[in-house]
Structure formats: C-alpha cells, structure tokens
N, C-alpha and C positions, 0 to 999 in steps of 0.2 A: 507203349501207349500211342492212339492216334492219335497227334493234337499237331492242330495245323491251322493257319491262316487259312481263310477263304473269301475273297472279299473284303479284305482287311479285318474280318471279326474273328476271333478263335472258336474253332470248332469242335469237338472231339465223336469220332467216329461220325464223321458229316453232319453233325448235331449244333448247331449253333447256340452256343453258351448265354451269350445274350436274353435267347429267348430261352432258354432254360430256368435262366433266373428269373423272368417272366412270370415263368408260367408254376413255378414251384419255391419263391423268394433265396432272400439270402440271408444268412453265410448257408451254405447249399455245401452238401458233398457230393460229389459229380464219379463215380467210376468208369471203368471201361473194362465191361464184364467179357467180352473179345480178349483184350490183354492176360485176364485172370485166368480163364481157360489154358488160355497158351502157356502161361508159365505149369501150370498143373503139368500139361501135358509133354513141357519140356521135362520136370522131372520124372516122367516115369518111361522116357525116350532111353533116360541114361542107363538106367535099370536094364528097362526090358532089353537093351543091346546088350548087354553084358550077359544076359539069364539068371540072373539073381533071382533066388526068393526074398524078397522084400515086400513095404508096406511103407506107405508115404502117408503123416499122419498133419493134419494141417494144424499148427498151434490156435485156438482160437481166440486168444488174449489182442492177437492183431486188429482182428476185428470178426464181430461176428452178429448173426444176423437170423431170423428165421429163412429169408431167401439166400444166405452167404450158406445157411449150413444145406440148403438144397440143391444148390449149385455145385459144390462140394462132392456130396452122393453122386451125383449125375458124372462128373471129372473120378470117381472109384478113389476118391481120397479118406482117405480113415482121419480121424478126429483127435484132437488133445485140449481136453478140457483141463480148468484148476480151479474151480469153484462150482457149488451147486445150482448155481445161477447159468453158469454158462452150461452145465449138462443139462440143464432142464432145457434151456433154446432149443439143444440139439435135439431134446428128444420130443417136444414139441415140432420140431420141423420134421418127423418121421426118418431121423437119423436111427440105424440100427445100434443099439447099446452096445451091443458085440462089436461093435468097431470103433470103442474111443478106450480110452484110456486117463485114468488121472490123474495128475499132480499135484505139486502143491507141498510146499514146506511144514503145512501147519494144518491140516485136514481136521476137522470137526468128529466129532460123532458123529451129530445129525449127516454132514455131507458121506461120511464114508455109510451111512446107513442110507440113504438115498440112493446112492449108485451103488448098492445091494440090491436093494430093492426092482430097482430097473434093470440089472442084469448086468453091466458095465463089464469090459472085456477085461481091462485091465487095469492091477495098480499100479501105480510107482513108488515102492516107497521111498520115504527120504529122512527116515530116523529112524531111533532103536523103540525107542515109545510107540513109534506107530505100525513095529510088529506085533507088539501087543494089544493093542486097541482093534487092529483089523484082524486078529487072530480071533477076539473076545466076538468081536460084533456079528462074524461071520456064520452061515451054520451049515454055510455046504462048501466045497474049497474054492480058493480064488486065487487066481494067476498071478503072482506079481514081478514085476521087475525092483531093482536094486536101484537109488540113484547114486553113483559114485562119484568121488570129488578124484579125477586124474592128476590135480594140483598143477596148472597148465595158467601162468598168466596169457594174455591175451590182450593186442594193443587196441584197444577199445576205451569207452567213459566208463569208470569205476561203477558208475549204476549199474553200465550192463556187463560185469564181467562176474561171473557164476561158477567156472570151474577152477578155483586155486582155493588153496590148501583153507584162505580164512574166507568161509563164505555160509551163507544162513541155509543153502543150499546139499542136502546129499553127505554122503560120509566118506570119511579119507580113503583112500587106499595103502597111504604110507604112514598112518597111525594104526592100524590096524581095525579102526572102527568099522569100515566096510565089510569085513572078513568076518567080523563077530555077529554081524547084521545078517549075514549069509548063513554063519551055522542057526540062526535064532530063527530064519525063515524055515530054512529045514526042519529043526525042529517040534514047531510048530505042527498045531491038529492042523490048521483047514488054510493053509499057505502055498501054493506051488511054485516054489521057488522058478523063473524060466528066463533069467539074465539081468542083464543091467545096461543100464541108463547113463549118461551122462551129457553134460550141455556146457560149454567151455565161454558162453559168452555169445552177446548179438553185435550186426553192424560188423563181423568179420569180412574181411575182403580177398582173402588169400587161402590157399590149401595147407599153407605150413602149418597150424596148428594142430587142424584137425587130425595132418599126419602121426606129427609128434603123440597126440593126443592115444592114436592106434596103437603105437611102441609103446607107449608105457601100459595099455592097457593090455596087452597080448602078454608080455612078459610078464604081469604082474600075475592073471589067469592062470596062467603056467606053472608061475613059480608055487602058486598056491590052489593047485590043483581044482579048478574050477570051473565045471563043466557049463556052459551055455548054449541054447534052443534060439536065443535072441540078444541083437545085441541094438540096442537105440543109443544112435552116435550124435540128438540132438537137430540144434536147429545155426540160425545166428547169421545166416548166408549176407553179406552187405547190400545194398540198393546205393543208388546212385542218386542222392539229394542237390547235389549242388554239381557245379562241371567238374573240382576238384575231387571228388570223391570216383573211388572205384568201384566198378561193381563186381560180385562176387560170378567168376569165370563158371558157371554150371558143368558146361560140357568137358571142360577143360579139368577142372577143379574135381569130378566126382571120376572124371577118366585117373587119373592120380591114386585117389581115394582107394577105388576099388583097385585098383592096380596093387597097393601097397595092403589091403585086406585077403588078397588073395595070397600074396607072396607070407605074410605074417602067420598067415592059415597053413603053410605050408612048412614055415622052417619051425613052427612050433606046434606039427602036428593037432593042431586043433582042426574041427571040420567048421568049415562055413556056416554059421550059425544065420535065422531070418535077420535080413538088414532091416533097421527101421531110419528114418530121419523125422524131421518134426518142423518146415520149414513155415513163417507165419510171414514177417515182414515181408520177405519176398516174393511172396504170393500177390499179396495186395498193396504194398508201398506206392510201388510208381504208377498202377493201375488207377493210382485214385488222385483228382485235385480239390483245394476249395475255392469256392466264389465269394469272394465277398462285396461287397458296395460299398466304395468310398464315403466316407462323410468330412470329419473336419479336414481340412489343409492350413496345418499350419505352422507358419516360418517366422525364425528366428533370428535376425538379423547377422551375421557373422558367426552364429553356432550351431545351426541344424533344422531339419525341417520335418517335422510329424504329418503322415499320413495316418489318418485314423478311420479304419474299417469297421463294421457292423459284428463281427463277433470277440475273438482275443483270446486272452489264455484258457478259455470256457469250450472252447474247442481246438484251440491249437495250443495244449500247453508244453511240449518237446523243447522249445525256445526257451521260454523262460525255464527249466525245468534242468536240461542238461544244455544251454547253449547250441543245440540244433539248428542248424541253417538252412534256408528252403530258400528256392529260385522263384520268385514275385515277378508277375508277365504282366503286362493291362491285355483286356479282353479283344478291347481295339486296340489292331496292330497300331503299336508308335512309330512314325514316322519324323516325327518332330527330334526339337532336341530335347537331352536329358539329363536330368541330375537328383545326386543321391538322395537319398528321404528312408528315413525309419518308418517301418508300416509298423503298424502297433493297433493293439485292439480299444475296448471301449469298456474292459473293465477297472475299478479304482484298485490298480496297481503301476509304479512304475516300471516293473518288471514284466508287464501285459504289452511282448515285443514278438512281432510276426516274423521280421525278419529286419535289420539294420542294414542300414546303406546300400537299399534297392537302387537300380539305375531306373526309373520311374518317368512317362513326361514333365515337363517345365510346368506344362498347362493343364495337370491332372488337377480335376475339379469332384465337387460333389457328386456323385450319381454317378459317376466312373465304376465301372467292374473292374477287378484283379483275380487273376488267380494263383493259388502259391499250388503249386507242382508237386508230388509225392508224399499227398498226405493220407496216400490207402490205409496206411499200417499206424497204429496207437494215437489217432484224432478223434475219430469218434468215440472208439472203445474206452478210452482218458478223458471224452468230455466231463465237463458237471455242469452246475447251478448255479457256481459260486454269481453274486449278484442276483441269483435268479433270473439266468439267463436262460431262456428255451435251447433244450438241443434240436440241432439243425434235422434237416430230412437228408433222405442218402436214396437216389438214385442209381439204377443201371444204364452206361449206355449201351446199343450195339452196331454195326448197322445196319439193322433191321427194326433197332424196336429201343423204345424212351421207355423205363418201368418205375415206377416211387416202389422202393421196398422200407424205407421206414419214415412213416409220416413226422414232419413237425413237430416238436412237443407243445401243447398248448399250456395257456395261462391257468386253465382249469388242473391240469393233468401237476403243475408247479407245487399244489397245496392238496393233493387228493389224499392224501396221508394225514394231514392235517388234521387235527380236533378241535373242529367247532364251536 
C-alpha cells in the first residue's frame, strides 16, 4: 500500500486522507485499488513462470462489491462465491457465470437453483445430502468438485481453522466419508465428477502446511484410485496486521508448493491436474484502511484512557470477535509525545474495542482523524446495524483517480424493509 506522510498529513496514493474524509465523511473505508491489482497480478506471475494450467479464483466473503467484482474481470481473476447474494453482485457486475464457483456448507434449494439457472461453472460440494439435492434440482449436467477434510490442524484462531478431521466443513478423507461422496457423484444422472477441494484454514503464514496438506492428499488419490481434471488447494494466505505478524512468502511459498506438486505428480504417477487456489484476504487486507474521527477522550486517572471513534464493532468487528489487532496511526503525523489509549467505538458494548494500548498523541483531541491499517479484507463485508448504525462508503484510491464505489448507507435506506 501507498501510505505516506506528506506534509505531516497521511496520504495514500498522494491522496490526502484528510480531505478525503472531507469530502465523503467518516468511518470511511479508504482502499488502494493500485495495491489490489498488484497483488492479482503477483499471483498469476507465479503461475505463468511455472506454465501451469491453472485459474486463480478470488474468494469473495473478503469483500466484495459491484466495482470489486469488475476490477476482478478486468485482473482475468475467476470468482468464489457462498451465498446467493454474493452470486447475484457478481452477476449483476457482468461477471461471466462460467467463471465462479460455489460453496458453502449448507446450500439452499433456492441458492443451488439460482446458480442453475444462471449457468454457474462450478459446484463444490461439501456433504452427502447435497449430492442429492444437486443431483434432483439439475436437468442438464453440472461440474462438481468434492470438498475434502485432509485432517491438517493448522496454527491459526479456532474460528478460522477448516481443514481437521472435526469441522462443519467438507468430508473426511480417513473416515472414508469422502470416497463415498466420490462413488455417489459418479453415480449420479447429471453430476460430472472433475476433483476436489480443500481449505486448511485462514491467516496461514507459512508453506508447511499446505505442503503436508499435498502428501496426504496425493497418497490418499492413489491409494484409492482416483482420477482428477482439477485440484483447488484453497485459500488462507496470512497479511501482515500488526509489525509482529508475518506475511504469507507468495513468491517464495507457491515456488515450494509447485515444486512439491510436481515431484508428487511424479512419484505417484498421477498427471498434473488444472491448479486452482482461492486467495481473498490477501487480495484486499492491507490494500484497505479505515478513517475514523475522534470524539470522546477519556481518562481515567491511574487506570486507562478511552479514545472513542465514530464507528466500532459495526464495522470493525475482528477485534471484539477473535481478538484481532490492527496498527492505529493519527492522520496528522505525531510529532509530540505519546501514550497508550484504547481506541474503542461508540457502540453499547464493552467489548466495541478497535484496538487496545495504541501509542496515540497526549494531546489527541475531538475532531482528530485515525486510521487503523488492514482493514481490506472482512470490515465491511462483517459490517451491520447493530445500533443502527449506517454502513460506511468504500472508496478507490489510485494515482490517477478518487472513485466512491459504495455510497453511505442512509437513515432512509435503515428501515426500508420496515412495515409501516
């Protein structure tokens, strides 16, 4: 991301935030559509150096957008929707159907008859019930992939960890549940069986798992005779929140990956099947920050001191939610001195916490800007109401161009559902 002092005010992509909040209020979500590109454009660097057949599908739970899914297209990224909601964005934004894919643990009728209807490329399934339901509902054949549990803990927050043996997620492969899932796709009227799926977990920072993840999955293909066209090895790549945190090695990480796909492909005579990945947070985490404006300040004599901001757990709820920590800046460079303050929002909860024991000015006052750093990925997409609070607007920066891609929500827009 650009972001940089200029003048003492913080900028991003020579854009002064300042007047950003200005000119479009706050809590604001601020990206940096520059950065977003770039990271697209790194993962398919890794790829095309290698000559893979693959397909890079962007999760859209991270966040997504009628201008996020056209930006998308434009970067030749394929799509992963998990609700009927978010396929309809995509398909709304002139996203091709033939290039997403669905998920989802718990699929509807209605939603698996929607993305019939619209032509959808591909499913995922993720239980034995819903070969039969997409078997029923179908009337011409439909592509599916398998989601299999590899049974792979992973050193992550128990929220996000998805690929071990007890998860709501996908079927085992060392119960034998997956394997029954495969003959039931088979044989099945209108199912084209064409590989499987798996997702080990988000907020990974390292290649070890994913490797482990390929060993057990080649051997297990092997040992039970099962042919694959495609294999989707997921998503989960880490972002860098705070200075302690690491960020997930791309270049380094899928140089490995692929390294150890190919050798696997080899001693176990299987052929190279199309690669897919499904990378979300890492697209738009650090690309994105929010703005908010100060209001109370207040101290506690001998115990602590509350900065309180204009939005809270209503758009930043990672914090209260899994203990999430984000890097908290003032917009005006501080030069003064500083000391620690709990930034906390303005909804009635005690647990409505942005970030604890920011290093903040002495003499941060009302009407102060802050901005907390890497909040691309599950802020807005996580927003709500709760309070009735308006969701914020979401901007592009570049340096070329200021864009509003999702307006303010208005007080009207609060109760339009409402019965009068």
């Amino acid at each position: 991301m650009t972001l940089e002092y200029i003048n003492n005010e913080l900028h991003m992509n020579g854009h002064a935030l300042n007047q950003l909040a200005e000119q479009y209020g706050t809590p604001l979500f601020v990206y940096d559509e520059d950065g977003i590109r770039s990271q697209c454009r790194k993962y398919h660097s890794v790829f095309e150096q290698e000559s893979l057949d693959y397909s890079i599908s962007y999760a859209s739970k991270a966040f997504t957008s009628v201008q996020m899914v056209k930006l998308l297209q434009e970067e030749d990224m394929k799509l992963d929707v998990v609700s009927r909601g978010e396929l309809y964005t995509a398909i709304q934004a002139g996203f091709p159907a033939s290039h997403i894919h669905f998920h989802g643990n718990n699929k509807t009728a209605e939603e698996i008859s929607y993305a019939l209807d619209v032509g959808i490329g591909l499913f995922v399934v993720d239980a034995m019930d819903e070969v039969a339901l997409l078997d029923q509902l179908a009337d011409q054949p439909v592509d599916v992939l398998l989601r299999i549990n590899p049974g792979i803990d992973v050193n992550t927050h128990s929220y996000i960890q998805t690929g071990q043996e007890d998860s709501k997620f996908g079927l085992s492969i060392h119960n034998g549940t997956a394997l029954e899932a495969i003959t039931a796709i088979k044989n099945s009227r209108n199912l084209n069986f064409k590989g499987v799926h798996y997702h080990l977990g988000s907020q990974i920072d390292e290649e070890g798992p994913f490797l482990k993840a390929l060993d057990v999955v080649f051997e297990w293909l092997s040992k039970s005779g099962i042919d694959i066209e495609i294999l989707n090895m997921g998503g989960g790549y880490g972002v860098r929140y705070t200075e302690v945190d690491t960020r997930y090695p791309i270049e380094k990480g899928f140089a490995n990956i692929i390294s150890r796909l190919k050798a696997l492909s080899a001693e176990y005579d299987i052929p190279l099947p199309h690669i897919m990945i499904e990378p979300g947070r890492s697209i738009v985490a650090e690309a994105g920050i929010t703005l908010y404006e100060v209001g109370v300040v207040k101290d506690i004599p001998g115990v602590s001191r509350y900065v309180s901001v204009d939005g809270g757990m209503s758009d930043h709820i990672r914090t209260p939610l899994y203990g999430a920590e984000y890097e908290v800046v003032t917009v005006k460079e501080n030069k003064n001195q500083s000391m620690n303050a709990n930034v906390v929002g303005k909804l009635c909860e005690s647990g409505d916490i942005v970030r604890k024991n920011a290093a903040l000015p002495e003499d941060i006052r009302r009407g102060d800007l802050v901005a907390v750093k890497t909040t691309g990925a599950y802020h807005y997409s996580m927003a709500s109401n709760y309070n009735q609070m308006m969701k914020p607007a979401v901007i592009f920066t570049s340096r070329d161009n200021v864009r509003e891609i999702i307006r303010r929500q208005s007080l009207e827009q609060l109760i339009q559902n409402d019965i009068k």
